[in-house]
Every structure is written in structure tokens, then in C-alpha cells.
N, C-alpha and C positions, 0 to 999 in steps of 0.2 A: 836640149840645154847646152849652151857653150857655155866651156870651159877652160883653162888654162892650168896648163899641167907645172906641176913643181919645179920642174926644169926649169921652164919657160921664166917662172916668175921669179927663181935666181936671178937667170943673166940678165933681168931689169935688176931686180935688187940688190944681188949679189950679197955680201954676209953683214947686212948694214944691221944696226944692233936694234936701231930705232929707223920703222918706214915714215913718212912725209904722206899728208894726205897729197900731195902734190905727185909722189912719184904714182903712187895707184892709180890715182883718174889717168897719168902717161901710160900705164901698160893697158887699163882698159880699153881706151879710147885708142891706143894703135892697135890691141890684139882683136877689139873686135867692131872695129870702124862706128863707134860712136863717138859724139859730143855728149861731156859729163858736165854737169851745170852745178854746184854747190852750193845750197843756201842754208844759212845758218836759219833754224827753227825759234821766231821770237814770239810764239803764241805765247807762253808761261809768260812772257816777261811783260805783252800784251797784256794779257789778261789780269796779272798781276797790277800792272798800272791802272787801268780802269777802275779794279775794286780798290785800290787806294784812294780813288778821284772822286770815287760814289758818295756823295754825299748823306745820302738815302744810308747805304751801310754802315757810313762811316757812324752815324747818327744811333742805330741798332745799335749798335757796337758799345758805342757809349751808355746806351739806355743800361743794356745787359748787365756791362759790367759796374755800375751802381746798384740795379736788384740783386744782381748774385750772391747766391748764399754762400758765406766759408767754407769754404770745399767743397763747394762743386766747380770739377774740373773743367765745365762748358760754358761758353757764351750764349748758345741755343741751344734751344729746348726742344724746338720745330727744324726735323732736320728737312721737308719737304719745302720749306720757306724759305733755309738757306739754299737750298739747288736752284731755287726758282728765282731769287732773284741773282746767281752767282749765271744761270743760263740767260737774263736780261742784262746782264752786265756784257757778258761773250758777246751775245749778239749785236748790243751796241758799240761794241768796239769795232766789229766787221766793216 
């Protein structure tokens, strides 16, 4: 496993109070000769937008919440039905 000793990672940093995702990929990428790629992760946000778009749930959703009884704290009842169409949702977003 390579490593980078305390030292090392001062005299890039030095006593800065706040590091920069910017300055870390610089000591990675010169202490140990790679290229660092950054991508922000937008599956939540993905995914998110689809099941707003789903007509199909959008539609449950609504059904649910006219039957629902006064205090119960759920929309579903069937929680195998929500995975299943929340995993057709994923997928068609892919």
C-alpha cells in the first residue's frame, strides 16, 4: 500500500485551516503518479427525478393517499411492491 507520510502532506498543505478538494488530487497525482478524475455522484438525484416523472407512482401515491386511514403513517402497505417498482424505475432511468 502506498502512502504519504505526515510530513510530506504539510509541505503540500502546510497549516491551511480548510484543504481544497483541488489541492489533494495535486499531492495525489504527483506523490504517486496518477490521474485523479472527480465526478460528482447524481444517481440520488437520478433516481429521484424519475420516480417524480413515474406517472404509474405518481398515480399510487395519489390512490393511497385518499384511502388512508387517520393516522396511519404510510402510503404502502406492500412494502415488496414499492422496491419493485422503485427497482423499474432505476432501471429505466439507466
Amino acid at each position: 500500500m502506498e502512502f504519504i507520510s505526515k510530513e510530506t502532506l504539510d509541505k503540500y498543505l502546510g497549516d491551511k485551516s480548510n484543504v481544497h478538494l483541488e489541492d489533494l488530487t495535486q499531492v495525489i497525482e504527483e506523490q504517486f503518479g496518477v490521474v485523479v478524475k472527480i465526478e460528482k455522484n447524481n444517481e440520488l438525484e437520478r433516481i429521484t427525478k424519475e420516480l417524480s416523472e413515474n406517472d404509474e407512482l405518481i398515480r399510487k401515491v395519489k390512490k393511497a393517499r385518499e384511502k388512508r386511514k387517520p393516522g396511519f403513517p404510510s402510503y404502502i402497505r406492500n412494502k415488496e411492491d414499492f422496491l419493485k417498482l422503485a427497482k423499474e424505475a432505476n432501471e429505466n432511468a439507466k
